[in-house]
C-alpha positions in Angstrom: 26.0 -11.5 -41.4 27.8 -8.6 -39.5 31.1 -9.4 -38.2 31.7 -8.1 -34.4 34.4 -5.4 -34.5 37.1 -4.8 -31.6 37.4 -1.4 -31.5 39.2 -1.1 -27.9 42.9 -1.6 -27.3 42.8 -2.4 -23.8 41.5 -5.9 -23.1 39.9 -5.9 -19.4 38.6 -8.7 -17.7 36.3 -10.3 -19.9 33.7 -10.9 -16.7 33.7 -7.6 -15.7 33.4 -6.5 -20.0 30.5 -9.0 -20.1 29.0 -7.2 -17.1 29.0 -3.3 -18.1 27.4 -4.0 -21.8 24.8 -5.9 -20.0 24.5 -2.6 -17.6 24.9 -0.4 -21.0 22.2 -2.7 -22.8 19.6 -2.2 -20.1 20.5 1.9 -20.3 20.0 1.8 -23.6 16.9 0.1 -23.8 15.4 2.1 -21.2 16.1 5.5 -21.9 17.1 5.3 -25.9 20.6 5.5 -27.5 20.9 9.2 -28.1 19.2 10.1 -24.5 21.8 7.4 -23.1 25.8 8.9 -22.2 28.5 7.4 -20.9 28.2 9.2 -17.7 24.6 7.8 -17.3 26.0 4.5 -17.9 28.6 4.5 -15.3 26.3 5.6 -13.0 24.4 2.5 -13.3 27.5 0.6 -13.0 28.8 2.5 -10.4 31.7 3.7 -12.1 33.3 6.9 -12.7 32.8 7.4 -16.1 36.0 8.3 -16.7 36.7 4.6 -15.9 34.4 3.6 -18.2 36.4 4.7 -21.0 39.5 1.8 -19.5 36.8 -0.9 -21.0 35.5 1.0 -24.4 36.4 4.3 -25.9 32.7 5.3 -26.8 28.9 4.5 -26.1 29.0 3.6 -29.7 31.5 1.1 -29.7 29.5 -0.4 -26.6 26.0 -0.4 -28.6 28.2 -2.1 -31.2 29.0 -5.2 -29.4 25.6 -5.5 -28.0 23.7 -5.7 -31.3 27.0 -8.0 -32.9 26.5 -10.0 -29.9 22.7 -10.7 -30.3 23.0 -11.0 -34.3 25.7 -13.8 -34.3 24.0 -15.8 -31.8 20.9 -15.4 -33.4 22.0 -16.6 -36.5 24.1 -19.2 -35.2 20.7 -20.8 -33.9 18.9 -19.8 -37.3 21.6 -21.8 -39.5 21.2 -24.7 -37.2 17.7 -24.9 -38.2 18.4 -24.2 -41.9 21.3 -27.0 -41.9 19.1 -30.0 -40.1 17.3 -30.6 -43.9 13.5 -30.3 -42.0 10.5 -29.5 -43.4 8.5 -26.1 -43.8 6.7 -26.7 -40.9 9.3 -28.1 -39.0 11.6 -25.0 -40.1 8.9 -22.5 -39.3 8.4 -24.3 -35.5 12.6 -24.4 -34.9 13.0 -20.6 -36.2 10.3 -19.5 -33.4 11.8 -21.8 -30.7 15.2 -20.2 -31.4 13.8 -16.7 -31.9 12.3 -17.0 -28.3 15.3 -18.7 -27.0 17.3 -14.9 -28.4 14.9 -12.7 -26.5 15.6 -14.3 -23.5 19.2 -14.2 -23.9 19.4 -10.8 -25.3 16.2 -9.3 -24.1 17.9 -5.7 -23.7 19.0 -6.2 -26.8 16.4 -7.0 -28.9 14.7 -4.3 -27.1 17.3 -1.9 -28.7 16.7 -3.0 -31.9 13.4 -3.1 -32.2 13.4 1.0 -31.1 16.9 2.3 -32.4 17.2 -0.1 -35.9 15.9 1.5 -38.8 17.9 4.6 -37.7 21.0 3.1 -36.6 21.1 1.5 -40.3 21.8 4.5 -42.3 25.0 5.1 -40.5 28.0 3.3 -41.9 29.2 1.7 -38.7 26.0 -0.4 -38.1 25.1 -0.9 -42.4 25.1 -4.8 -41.1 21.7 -3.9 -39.5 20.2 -3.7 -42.4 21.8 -6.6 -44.0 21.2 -8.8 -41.3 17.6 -7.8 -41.9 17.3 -8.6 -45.7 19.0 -11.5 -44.4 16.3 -12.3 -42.2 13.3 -11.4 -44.2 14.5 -13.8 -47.0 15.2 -16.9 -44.4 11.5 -16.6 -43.7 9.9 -15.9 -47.0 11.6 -18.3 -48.2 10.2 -21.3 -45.7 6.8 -20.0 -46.2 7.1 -20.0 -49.9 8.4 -23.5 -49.8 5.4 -24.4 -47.4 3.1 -23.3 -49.8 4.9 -25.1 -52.9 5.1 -28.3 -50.8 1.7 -28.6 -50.4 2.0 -27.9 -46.1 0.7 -24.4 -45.8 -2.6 -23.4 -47.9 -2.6 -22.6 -51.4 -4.1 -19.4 -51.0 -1.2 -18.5 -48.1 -0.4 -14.9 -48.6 3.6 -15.5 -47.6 4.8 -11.8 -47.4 2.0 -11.3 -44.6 2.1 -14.5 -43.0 6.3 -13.5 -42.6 5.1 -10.3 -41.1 2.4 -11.7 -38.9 4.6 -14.3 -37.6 8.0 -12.0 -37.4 5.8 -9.0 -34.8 4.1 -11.7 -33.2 7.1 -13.1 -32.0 9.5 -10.3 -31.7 7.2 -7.9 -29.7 7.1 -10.6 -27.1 10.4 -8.5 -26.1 8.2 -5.6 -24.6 6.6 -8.3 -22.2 8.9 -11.3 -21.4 10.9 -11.6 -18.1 13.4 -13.8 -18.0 12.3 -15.1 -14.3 9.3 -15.8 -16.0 7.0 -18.7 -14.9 7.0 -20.2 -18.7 10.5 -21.1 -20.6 11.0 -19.4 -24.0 10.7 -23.3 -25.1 7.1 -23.1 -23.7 5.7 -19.9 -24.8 7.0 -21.0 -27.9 5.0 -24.2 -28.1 2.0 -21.5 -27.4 2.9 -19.3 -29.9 3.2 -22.3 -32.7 -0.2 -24.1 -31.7 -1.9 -20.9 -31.9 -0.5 -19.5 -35.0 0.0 -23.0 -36.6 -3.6 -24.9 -35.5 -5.9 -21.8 -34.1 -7.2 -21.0 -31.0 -11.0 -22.3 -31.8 -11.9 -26.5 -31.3 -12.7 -28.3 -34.5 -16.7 -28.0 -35.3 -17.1 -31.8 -34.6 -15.9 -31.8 -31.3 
């Protein structure tokens, strides 16, 4: 599990912190990390970006705190779910609620990190990517697996691409979701679970 860094001296409002990485996040996401600088992202905030430089000391340090941010909530949530003692299933339906519940908190960015990832990881500074990923990919495999030994998901399950089926599925919800939204994350994760979990066809006797 990475652990968020403080890289900056000076400690600004945390308000008005909280407001340019959401800024910088939505940069990011929209034009890419290396396409992004800081003068681009003081434009958006409407800040000289000398100024910007008062609140972090480089767009680095600022994409770091964005992806820490994400990652510790995320697995806050996730070892909720792993602590409460449910079943497969049960486990399988509370990882996609919270998964949903992320990318509308952090929809920048998981947005980010779906593009900029696989990259960012072989650079020293952001190595907890790719932890945080084994990490994740074990979480999951592991529920399936203990589905299918429990007798709750079929026999014939093929785990490693049921865990990739269900992991883009859910993620690459990110490229469409808006927050202001008519469905809660709650509710398009109910869809997402009946559809995945009991099909999208009525039983034959029916």
């Amino acid at each position: 599990m990475p652990n968020s860094k403080k890289t900056t001296a000076v400690q600004p409002a945390p308000g008005r912190r909280r407001e340019l990485l959401a800024t910088a996040a939505e940069v990011f996401a929209a034009h890419g990390y290396n396409a992004t600088t800081v003068r681009r992202i003081a434009d958006r905030a409407g800040l000289l970006a000398g100024s910007l430089y008062y609140h972090f000391d480089s767009k680095e340090s600022m994409l770091d705190e964005i992806l820490t941010g994400f990652l510790d909530e995320l697995w806050a949530g996730y070892d909720a779910v792993l602590a409460a003692g449910l079943g497969p299933r049960e486990t399988v339906e509370s990882l996609v609620v919270e998964s949903f519940r992320e990318i509308d908190r952090h929809l920048w960015a998981v947005t980010i990190y779906q593009k900029e990832a696989r990259h960012l990881a072989t650079q020293p500074r952001f190595a907890y990517l790719a932890e945080s990923q084994a990490r994740f990919e074990e979480v999951w495999l592991g529920t399936l697996e203990r589905g299918v030994a429990e007798g709750v998901f079929r026999p014939d399950l093929d785990v490693r691409l049921a865990y990739r089926f269900l992991r883009d599925t859910v993620w690459v919800a990110a490229s469409w979701y808006r927050p202001d939204g008519d469905r809660t994350p709650e509710e398009i994760a109910r869809h997402y679970l009946s559809m995945v979990l009991d099909g999208i066809t009525l039983p034959a006797d029916r």
